[in-house]
Backbone as CSV, one residue per row, in Angstrom:
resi,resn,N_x,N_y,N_z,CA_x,CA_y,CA_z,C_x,C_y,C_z
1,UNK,-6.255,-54.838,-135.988,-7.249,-55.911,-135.912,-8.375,-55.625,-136.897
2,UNK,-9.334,-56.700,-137.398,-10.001,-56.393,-138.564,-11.628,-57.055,-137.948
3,UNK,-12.480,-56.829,-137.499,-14.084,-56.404,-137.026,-14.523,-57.468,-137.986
4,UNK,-14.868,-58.745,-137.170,-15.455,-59.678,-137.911,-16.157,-59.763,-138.746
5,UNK,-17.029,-58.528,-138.840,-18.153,-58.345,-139.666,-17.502,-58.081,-140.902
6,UNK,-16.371,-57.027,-141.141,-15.211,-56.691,-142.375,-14.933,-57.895,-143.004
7,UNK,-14.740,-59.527,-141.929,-14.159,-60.390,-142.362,-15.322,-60.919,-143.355
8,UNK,-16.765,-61.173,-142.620,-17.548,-62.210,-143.105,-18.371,-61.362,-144.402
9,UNK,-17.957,-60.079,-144.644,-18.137,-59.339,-145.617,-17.235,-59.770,-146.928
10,UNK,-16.049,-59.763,-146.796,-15.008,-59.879,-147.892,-14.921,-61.492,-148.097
11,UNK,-14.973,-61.838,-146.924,-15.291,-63.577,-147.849,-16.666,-63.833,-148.305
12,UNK,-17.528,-63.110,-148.096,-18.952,-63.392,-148.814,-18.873,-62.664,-150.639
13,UNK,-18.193,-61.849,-150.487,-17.802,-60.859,-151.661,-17.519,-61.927,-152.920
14,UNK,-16.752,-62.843,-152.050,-15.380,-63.472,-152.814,-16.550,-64.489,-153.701
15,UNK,-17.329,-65.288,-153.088,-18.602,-66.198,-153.775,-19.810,-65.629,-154.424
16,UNK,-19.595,-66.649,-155.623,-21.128,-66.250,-156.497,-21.958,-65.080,-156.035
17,UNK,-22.636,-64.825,-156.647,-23.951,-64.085,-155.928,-25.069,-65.098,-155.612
18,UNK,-25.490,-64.735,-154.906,-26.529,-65.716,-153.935,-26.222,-66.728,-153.331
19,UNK,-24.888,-67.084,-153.312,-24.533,-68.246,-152.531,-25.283,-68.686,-150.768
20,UNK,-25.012,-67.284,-150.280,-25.367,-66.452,-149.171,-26.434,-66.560,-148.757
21,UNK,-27.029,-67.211,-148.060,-28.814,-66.238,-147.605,-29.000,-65.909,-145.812
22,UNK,-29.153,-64.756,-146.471,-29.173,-64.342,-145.059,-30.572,-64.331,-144.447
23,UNK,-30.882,-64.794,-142.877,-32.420,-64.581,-142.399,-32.588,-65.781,-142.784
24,UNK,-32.456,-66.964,-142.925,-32.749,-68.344,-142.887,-32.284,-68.931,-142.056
25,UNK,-33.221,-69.677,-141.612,-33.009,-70.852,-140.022,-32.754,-71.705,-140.773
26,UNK,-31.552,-72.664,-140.361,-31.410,-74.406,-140.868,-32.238,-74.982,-139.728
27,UNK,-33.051,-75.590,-139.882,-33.999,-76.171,-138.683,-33.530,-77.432,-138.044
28,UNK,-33.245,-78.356,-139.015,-32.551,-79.977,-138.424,-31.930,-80.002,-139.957
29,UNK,-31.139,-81.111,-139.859,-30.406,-82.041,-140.774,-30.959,-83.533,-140.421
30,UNK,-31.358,-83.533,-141.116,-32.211,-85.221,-141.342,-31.084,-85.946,-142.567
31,UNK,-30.991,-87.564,-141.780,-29.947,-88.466,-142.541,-28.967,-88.351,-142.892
32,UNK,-28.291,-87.947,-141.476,-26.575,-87.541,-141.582,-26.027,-89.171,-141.824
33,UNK,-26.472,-90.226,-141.858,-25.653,-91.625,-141.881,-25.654,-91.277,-143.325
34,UNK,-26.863,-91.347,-144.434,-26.634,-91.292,-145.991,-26.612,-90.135,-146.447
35,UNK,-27.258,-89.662,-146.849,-26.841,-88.255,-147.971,-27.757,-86.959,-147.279
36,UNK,-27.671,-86.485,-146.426,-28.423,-85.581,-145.900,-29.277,-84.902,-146.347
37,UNK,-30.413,-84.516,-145.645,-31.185,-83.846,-146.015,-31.452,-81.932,-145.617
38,UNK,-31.234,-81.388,-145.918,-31.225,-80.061,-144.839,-32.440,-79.226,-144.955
39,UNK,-33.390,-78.765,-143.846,-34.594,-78.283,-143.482,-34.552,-77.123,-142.871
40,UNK,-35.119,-76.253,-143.486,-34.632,-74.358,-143.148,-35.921,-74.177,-142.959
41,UNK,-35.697,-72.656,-142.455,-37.344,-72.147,-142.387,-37.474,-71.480,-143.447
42,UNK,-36.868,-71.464,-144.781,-37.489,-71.239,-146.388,-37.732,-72.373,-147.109
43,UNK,-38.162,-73.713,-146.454,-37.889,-74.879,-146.737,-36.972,-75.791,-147.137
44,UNK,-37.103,-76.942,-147.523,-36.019,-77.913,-147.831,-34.711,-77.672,-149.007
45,UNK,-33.630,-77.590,-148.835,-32.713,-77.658,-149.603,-33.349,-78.739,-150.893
46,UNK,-32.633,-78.165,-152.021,-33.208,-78.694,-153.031,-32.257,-80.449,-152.920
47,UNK,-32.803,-81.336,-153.155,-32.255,-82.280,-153.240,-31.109,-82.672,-151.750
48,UNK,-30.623,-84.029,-151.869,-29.832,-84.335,-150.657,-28.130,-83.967,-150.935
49,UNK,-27.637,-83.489,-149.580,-26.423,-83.265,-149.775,-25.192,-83.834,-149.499
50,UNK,-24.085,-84.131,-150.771,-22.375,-84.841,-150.207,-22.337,-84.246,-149.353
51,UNK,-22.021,-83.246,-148.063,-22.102,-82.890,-147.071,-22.552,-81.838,-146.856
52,UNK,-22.640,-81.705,-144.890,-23.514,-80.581,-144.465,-22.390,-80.068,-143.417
53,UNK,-21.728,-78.706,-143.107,-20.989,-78.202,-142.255,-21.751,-77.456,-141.417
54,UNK,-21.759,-77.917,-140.054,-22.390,-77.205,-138.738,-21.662,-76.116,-138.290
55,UNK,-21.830,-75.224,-138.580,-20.837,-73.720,-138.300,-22.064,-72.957,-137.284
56,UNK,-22.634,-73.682,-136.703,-24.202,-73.203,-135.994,-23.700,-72.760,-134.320
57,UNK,-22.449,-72.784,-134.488,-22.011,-71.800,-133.284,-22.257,-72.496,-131.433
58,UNK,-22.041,-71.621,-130.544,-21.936,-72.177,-129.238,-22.892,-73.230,-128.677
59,UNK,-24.324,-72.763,-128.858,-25.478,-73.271,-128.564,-25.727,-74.431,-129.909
60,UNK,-25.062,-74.627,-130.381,-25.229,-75.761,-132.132,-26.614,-76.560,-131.706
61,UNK,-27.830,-76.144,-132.401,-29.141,-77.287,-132.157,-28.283,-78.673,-132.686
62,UNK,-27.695,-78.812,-133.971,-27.155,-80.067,-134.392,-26.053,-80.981,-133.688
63,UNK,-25.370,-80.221,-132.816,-24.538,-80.520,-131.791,-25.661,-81.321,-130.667
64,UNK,-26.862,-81.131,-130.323,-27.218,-81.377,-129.270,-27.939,-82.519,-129.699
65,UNK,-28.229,-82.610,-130.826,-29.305,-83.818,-131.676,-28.195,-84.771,-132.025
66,UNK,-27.226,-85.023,-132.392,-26.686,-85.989,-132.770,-25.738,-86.314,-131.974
67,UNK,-25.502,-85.773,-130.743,-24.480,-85.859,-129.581,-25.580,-85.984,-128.049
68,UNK,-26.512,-86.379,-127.975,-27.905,-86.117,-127.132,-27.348,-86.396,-125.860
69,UNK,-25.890,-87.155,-125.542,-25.418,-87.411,-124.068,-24.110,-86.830,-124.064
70,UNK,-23.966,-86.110,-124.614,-22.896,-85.014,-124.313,-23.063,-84.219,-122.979
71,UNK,-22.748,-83.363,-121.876,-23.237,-82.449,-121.199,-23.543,-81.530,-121.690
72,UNK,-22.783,-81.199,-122.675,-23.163,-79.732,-123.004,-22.520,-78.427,-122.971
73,UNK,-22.799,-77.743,-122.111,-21.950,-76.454,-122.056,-21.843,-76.385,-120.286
74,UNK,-20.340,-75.681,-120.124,-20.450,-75.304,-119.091,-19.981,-73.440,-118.465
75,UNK,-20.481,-73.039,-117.325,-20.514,-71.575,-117.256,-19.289,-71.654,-116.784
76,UNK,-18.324,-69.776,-117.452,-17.239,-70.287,-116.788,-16.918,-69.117,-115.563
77,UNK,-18.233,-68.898,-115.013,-18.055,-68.070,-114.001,-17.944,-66.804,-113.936
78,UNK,-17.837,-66.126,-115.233,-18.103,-64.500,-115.784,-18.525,-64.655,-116.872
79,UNK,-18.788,-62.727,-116.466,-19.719,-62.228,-118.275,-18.634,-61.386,-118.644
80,UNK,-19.607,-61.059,-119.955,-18.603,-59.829,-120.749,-19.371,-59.091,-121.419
81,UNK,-18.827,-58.303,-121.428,-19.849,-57.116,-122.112,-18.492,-56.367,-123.456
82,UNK,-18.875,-56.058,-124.873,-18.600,-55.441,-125.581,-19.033,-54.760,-126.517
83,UNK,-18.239,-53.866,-127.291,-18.716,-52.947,-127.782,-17.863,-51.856,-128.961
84,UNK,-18.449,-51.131,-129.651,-17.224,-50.756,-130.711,-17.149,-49.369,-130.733
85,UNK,-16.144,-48.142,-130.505,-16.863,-47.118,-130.930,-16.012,-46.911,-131.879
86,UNK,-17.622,-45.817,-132.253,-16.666,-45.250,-134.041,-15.603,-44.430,-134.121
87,UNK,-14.947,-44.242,-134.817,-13.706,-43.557,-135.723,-13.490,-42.130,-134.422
88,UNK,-14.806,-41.628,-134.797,-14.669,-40.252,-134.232,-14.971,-39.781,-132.520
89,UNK,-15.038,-40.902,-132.140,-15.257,-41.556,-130.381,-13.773,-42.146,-130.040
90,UNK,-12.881,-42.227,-130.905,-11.799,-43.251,-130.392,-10.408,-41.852,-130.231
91,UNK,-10.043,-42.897,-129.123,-8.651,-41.791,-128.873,-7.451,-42.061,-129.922
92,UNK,-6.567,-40.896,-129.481,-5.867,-41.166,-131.162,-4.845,-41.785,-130.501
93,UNK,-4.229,-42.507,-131.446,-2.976,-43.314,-130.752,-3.213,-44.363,-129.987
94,UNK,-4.802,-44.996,-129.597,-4.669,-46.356,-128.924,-4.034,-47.304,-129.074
95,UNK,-4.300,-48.028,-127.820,-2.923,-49.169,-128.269,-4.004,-50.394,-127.563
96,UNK,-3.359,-51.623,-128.134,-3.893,-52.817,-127.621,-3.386,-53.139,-126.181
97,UNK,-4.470,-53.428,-124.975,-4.018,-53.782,-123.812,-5.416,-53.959,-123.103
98,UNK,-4.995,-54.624,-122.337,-5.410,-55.331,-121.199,-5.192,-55.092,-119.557
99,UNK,-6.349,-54.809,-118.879,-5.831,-54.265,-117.701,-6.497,-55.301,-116.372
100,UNK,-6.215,-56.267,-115.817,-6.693,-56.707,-114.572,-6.737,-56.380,-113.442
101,UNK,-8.038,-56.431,-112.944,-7.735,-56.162,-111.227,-8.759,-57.134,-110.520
102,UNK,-9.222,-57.121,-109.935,-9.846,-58.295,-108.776,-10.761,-58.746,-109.159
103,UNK,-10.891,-60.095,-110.015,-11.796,-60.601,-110.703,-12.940,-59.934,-112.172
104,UNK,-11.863,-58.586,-112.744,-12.123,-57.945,-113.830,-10.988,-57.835,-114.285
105,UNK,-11.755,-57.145,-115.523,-10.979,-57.012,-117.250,-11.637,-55.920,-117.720
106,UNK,-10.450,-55.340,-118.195,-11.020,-54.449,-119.479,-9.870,-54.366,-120.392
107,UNK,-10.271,-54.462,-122.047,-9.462,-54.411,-122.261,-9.791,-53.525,-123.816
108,UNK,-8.776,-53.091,-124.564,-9.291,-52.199,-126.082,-8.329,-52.857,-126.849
109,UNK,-8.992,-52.635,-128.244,-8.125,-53.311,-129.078,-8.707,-52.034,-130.422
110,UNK,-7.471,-51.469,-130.958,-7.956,-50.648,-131.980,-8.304,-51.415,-133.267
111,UNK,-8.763,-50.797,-134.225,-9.181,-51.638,-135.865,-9.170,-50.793,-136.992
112,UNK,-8.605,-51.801,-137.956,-7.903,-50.888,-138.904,-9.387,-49.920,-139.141
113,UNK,-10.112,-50.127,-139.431,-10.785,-48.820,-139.640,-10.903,-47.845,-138.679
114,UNK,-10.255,-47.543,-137.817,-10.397,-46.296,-136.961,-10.857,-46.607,-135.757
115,UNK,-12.042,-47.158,-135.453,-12.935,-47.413,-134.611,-11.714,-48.038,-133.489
116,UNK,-12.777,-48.507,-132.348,-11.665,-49.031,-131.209,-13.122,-49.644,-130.504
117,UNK,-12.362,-51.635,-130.557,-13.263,-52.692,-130.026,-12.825,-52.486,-128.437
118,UNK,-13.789,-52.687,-127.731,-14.228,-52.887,-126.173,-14.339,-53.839,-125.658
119,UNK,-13.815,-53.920,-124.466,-14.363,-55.121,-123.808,-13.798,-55.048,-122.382
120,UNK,-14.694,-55.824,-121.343,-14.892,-55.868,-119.798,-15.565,-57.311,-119.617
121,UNK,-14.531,-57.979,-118.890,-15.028,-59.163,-118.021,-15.191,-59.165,-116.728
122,UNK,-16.011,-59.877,-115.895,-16.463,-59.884,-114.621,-16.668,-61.057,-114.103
123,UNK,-16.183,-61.315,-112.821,-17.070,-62.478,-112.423,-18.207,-62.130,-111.780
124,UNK,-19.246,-63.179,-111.977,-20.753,-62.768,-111.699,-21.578,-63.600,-112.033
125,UNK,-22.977,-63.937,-111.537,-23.709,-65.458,-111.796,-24.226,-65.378,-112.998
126,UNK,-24.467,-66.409,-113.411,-24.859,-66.667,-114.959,-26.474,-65.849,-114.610
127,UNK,-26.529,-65.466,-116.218,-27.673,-64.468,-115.880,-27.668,-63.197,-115.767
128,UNK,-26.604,-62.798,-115.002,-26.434,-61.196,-114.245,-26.890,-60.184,-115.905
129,UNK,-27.757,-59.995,-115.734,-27.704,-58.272,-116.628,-28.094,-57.115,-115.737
130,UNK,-27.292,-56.049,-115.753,-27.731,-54.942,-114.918,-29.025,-54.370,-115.672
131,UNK,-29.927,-53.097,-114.755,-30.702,-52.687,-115.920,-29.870,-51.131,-116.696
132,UNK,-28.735,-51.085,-115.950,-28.258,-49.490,-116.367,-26.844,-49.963,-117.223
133,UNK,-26.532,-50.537,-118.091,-25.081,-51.091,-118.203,-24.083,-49.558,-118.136
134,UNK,-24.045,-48.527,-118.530,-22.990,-47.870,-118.638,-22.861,-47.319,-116.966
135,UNK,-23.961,-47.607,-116.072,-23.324,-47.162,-114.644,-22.957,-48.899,-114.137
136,UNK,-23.663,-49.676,-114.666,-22.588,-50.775,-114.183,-21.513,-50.801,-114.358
137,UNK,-20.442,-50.438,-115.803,-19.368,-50.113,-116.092,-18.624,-49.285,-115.562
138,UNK,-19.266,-48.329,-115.612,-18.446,-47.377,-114.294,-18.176,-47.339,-113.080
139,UNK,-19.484,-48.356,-112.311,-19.308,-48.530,-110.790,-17.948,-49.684,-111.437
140,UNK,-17.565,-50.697,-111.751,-16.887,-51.204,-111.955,-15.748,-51.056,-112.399
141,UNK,-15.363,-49.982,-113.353,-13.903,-49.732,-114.082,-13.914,-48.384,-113.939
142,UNK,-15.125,-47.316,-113.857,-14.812,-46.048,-113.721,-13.673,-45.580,-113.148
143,UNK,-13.069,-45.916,-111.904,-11.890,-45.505,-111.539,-10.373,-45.821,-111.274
144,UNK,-10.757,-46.632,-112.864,-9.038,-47.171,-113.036,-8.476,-46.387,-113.977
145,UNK,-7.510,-46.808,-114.339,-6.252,-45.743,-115.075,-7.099,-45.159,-116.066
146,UNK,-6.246,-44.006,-116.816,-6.637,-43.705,-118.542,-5.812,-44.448,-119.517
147,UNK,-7.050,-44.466,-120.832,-8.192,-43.886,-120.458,-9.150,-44.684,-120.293
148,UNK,-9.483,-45.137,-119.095,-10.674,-46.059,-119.517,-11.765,-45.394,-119.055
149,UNK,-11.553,-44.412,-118.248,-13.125,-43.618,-117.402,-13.311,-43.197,-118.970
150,UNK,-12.605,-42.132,-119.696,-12.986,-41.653,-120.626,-13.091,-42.725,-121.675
151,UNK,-13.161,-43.982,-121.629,-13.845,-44.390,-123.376,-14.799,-45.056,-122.495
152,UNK,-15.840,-44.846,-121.653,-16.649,-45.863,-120.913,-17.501,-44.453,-120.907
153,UNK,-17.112,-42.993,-121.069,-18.122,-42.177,-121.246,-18.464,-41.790,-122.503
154,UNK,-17.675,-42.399,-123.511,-18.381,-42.306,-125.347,-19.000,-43.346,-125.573
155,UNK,-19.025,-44.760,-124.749,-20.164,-45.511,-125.284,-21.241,-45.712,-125.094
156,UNK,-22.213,-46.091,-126.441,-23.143,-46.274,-126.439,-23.831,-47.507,-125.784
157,UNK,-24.676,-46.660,-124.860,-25.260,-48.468,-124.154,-25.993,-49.095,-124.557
158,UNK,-26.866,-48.865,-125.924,-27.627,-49.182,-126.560,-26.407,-50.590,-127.708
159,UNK,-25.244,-50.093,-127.999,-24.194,-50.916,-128.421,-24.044,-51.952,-127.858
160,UNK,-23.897,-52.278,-127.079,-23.406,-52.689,-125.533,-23.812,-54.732,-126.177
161,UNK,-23.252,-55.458,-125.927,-23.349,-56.559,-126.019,-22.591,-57.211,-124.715
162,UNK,-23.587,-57.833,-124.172,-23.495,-58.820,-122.823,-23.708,-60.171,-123.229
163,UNK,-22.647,-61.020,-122.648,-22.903,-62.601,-122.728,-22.007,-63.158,-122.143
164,UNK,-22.758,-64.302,-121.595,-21.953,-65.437,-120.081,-21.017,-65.921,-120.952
165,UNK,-20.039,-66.384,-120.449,-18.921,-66.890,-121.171,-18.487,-68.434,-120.481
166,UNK,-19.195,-69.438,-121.792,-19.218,-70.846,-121.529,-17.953,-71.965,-122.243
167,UNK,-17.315,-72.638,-122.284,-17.184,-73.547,-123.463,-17.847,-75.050,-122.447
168,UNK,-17.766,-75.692,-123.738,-17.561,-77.453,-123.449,-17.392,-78.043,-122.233
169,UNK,-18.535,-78.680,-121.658,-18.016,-79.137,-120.243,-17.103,-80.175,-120.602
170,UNK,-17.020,-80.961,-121.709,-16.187,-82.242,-121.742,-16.102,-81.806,-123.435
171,UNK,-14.885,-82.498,-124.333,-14.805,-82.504,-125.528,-16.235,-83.910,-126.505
172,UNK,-16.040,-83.382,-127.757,-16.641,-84.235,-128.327,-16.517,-85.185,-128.713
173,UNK,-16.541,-86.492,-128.670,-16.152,-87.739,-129.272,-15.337,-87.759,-130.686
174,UNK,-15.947,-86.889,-131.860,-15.533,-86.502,-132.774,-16.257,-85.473,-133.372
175,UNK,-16.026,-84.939,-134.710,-16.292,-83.389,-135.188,-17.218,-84.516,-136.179
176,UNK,-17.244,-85.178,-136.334,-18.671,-85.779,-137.480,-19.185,-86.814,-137.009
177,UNK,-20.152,-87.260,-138.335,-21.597,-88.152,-137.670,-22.247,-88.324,-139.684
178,UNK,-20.966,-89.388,-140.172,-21.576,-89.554,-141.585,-20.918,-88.458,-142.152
179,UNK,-21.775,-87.548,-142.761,-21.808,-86.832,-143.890,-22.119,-85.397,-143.475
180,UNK,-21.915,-84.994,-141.932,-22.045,-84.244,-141.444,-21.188,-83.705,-140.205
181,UNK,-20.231,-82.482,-140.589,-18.799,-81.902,-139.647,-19.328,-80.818,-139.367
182,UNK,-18.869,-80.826,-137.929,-18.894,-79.125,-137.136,-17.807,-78.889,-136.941
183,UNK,-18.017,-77.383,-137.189,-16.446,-76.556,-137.358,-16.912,-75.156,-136.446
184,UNK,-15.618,-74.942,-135.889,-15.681,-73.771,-135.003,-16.307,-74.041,-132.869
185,UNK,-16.969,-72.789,-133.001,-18.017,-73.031,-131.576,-18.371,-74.265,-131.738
186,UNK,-18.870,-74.934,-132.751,-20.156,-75.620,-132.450,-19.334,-77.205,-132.056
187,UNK,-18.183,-76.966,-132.527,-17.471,-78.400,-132.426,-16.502,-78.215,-130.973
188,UNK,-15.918,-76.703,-130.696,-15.575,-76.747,-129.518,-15.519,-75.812,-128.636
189,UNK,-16.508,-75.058,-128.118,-16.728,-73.885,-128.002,-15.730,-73.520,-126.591
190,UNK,-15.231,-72.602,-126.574,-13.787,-72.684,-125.945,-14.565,-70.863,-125.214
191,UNK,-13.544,-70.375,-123.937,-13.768,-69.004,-123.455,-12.779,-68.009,-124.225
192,UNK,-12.931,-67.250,-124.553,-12.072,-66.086,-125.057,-10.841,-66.030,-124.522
193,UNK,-10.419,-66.527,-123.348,-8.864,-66.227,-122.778,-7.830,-65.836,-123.280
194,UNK,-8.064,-66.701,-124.778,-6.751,-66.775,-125.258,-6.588,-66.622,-126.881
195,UNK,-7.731,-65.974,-127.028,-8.594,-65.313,-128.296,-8.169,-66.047,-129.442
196,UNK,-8.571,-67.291,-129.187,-8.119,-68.164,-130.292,-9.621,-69.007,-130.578
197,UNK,-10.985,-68.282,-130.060,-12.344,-69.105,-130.713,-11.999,-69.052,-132.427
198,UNK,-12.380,-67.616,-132.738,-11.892,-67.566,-134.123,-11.381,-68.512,-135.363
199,UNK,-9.923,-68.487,-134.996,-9.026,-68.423,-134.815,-8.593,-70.077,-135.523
200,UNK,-9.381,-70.783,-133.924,-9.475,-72.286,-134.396,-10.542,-72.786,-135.546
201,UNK,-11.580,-72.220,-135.915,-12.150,-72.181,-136.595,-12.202,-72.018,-138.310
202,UNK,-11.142,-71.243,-137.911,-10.152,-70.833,-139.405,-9.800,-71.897,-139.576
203,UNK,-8.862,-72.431,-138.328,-7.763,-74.253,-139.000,-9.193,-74.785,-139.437
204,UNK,-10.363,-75.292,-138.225,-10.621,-76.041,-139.224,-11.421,-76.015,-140.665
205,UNK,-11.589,-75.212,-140.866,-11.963,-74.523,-142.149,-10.801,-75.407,-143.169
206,UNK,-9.376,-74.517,-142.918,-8.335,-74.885,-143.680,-8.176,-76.928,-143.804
207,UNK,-8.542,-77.134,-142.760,-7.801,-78.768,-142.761,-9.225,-79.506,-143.558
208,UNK,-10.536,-79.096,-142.895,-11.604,-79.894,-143.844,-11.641,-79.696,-145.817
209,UNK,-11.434,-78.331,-145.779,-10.967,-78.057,-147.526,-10.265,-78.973,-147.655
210,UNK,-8.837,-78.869,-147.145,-7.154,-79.650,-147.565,-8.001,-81.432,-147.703
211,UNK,-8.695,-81.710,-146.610,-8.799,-83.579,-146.853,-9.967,-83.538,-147.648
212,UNK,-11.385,-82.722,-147.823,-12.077,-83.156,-148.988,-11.246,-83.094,-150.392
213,UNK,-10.466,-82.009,-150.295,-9.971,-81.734,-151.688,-9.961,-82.959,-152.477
214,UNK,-10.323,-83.475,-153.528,-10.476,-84.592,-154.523,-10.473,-85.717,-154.064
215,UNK,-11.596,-85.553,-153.144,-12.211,-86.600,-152.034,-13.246,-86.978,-153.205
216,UNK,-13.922,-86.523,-153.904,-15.219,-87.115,-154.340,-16.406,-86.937,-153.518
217,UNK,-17.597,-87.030,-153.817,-18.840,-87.780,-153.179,-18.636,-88.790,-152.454
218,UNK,-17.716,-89.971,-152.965,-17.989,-91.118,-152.210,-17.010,-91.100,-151.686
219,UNK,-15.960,-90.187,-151.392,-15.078,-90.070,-150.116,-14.717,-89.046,-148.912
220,UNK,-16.539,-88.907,-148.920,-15.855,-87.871,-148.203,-15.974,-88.054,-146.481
221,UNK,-17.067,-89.614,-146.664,-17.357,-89.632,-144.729,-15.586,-90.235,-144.342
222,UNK,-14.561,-90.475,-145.172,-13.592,-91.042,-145.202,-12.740,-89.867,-144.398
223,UNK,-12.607,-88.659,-145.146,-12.634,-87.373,-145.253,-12.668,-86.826,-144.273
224,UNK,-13.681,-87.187,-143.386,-14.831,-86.590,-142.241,-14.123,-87.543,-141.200
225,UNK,-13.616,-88.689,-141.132,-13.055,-89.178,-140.333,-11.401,-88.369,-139.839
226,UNK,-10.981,-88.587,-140.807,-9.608,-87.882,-141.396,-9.724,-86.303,-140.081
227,UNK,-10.677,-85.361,-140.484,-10.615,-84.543,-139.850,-10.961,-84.815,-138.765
228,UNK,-11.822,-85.341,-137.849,-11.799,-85.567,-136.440,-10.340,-85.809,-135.927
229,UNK,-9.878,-86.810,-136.896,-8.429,-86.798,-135.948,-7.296,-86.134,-135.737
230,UNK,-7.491,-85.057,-136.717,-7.149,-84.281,-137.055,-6.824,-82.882,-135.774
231,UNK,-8.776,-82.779,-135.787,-8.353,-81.391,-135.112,-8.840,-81.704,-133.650
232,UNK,-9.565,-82.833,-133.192,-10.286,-83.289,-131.865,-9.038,-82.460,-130.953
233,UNK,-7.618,-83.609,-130.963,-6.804,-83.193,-129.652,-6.308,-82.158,-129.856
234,UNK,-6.277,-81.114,-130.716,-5.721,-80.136,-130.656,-6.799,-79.201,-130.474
235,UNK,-7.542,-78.782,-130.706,-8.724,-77.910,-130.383,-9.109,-78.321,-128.528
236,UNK,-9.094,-79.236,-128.504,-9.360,-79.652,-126.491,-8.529,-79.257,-126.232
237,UNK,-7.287,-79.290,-126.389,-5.994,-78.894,-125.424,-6.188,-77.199,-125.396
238,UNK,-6.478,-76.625,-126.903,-6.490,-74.887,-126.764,-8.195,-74.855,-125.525
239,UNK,-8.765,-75.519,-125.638,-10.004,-75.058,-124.672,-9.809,-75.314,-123.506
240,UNK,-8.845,-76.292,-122.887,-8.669,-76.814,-121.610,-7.357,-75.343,-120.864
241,UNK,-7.249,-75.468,-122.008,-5.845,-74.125,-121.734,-6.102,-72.689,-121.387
242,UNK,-7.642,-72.453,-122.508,-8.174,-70.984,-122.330,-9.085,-71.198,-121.046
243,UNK,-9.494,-72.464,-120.212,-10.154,-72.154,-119.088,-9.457,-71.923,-118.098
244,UNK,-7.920,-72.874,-118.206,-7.204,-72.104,-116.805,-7.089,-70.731,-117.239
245,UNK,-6.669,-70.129,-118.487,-5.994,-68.754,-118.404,-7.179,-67.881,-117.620
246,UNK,-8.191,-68.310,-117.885,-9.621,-67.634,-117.211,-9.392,-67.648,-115.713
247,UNK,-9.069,-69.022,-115.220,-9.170,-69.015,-113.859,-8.145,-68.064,-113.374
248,UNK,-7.098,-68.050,-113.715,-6.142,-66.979,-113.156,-6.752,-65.760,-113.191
249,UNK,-7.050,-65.174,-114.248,-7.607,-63.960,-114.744,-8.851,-63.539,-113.705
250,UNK,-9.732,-64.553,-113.479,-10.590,-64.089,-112.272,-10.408,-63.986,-111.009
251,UNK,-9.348,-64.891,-111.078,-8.592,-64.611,-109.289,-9.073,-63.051,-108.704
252,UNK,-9.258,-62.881,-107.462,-9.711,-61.859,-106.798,-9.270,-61.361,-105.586
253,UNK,-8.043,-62.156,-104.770,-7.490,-62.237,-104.162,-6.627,-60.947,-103.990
């Protein structure tokens, strides 16, 4: 497996220099019907843009402004906590797996660089942060198979990343609005179940390139249609799918 950060490294590599800016807020998109305008906290994009892609993730501010009667998000009844350790913290020979027991998860996934990604799901109310996470982990998984006592005593709790795990209470009407497409979370933010957030995000990456391709300026809200229909029913069906796999998975019975 390859550590997202590896990913969004080597495709940043791949573009100009400065394409990139990192530490800038997009604040709103003003005049998604004509040629958009985009408003950061380093100020205004120079001039208006043939389009604007919302890649602004689970919580999307632009999702909530141009969709204002959507619901929104919904909780899907657990958290998760993850985490990475390095090269020289990881056991040799890990293997990818997954272990359930009564409304938990833990599971490891090694990466080509050595290291070995973490992760533990729970059910628990939205909100829940312990103040001790590595004895929460342990009152919780400490005494299941190996090795998990032992890689729950090399991590760092300072590492430690906690977050409720939501998608979409209902799908979106469509992925645009003019001259302006969301791709990824922000268009369908789905639960990890079935570790295809990513994943889907990639397609639509791939399918919005494939229909602008020698779309023009003046074809591209055409374009933008094209892809809603594109990826709408297929992206709902993977999110409607990763919430049952959840519901099973939390069973506690």
């Amino acid at each position: 497996a390859l550590h997202r950060s590896a990913l969004a490294d080597a495709l940043t590599a791949a573009l100009p220099a400065g394409t990139v800016r990192h530490g800038v807020e997009v604040t709103t998109v003003d005049g998604a019907d004509g040629f958009p305008v985009v408003r950061t906290s380093a100020g205004d994009l120079d001039g208006s843009a043939d389009l604007v892609v919302a890649a602004d993730g689970i919580h999307s501010p632009l999702r909530r402004r141009y969709f204002p009667d959507h619901p929104g998000l919904r909780h899907s009844g657990e958290t998760a906590w993850r985490t990475v350790l390095p090269a020289a913290a990881s056991p040799a020979g890990a293997a990818t797996a997954e272990t359930w027991g009564r409304g938990e998860r833990f599971g490891t996934v090694p990466l080509a660089d050595g290291r070995t990604y973490l992760y533990a799901t729970a059910v628990a109310p939205e909100g829940y942060r312990p103040a001790d996470v590595r004895a929460e982990l342990l009152r919780r998984y400490g005494t299941w198979h190996d090795p998990i006592p032992a890689l729950l005593q090399r991590i760092d709790p300072a590492a430690v990343l906690q977050h409720d795990l939501y998608d979409l209470a209902a799908p979106l009407p469509r992925f645009h609005h003019g001259r302006l497409a969301w791709l990824g979370d922000a268009a369908h933010a789905m639960t990890p179940n079935l570790g295809q957030g990513g994943c889907q995000a990639v397609e639509d990456a791939v399918v919005l390139a494939h229909l602008l391709d020698g779309a023009g300026p003046g074809g591209v809200p055409q374009a933008l249609a094209a892809y809603s229909a594109a990826r709408c029913a297929r992206t709902d069906a993977i999110r409607v799918r990763a919430r049952r796999a959840g519901r099973v998975a939390a069973a506690a019975h």
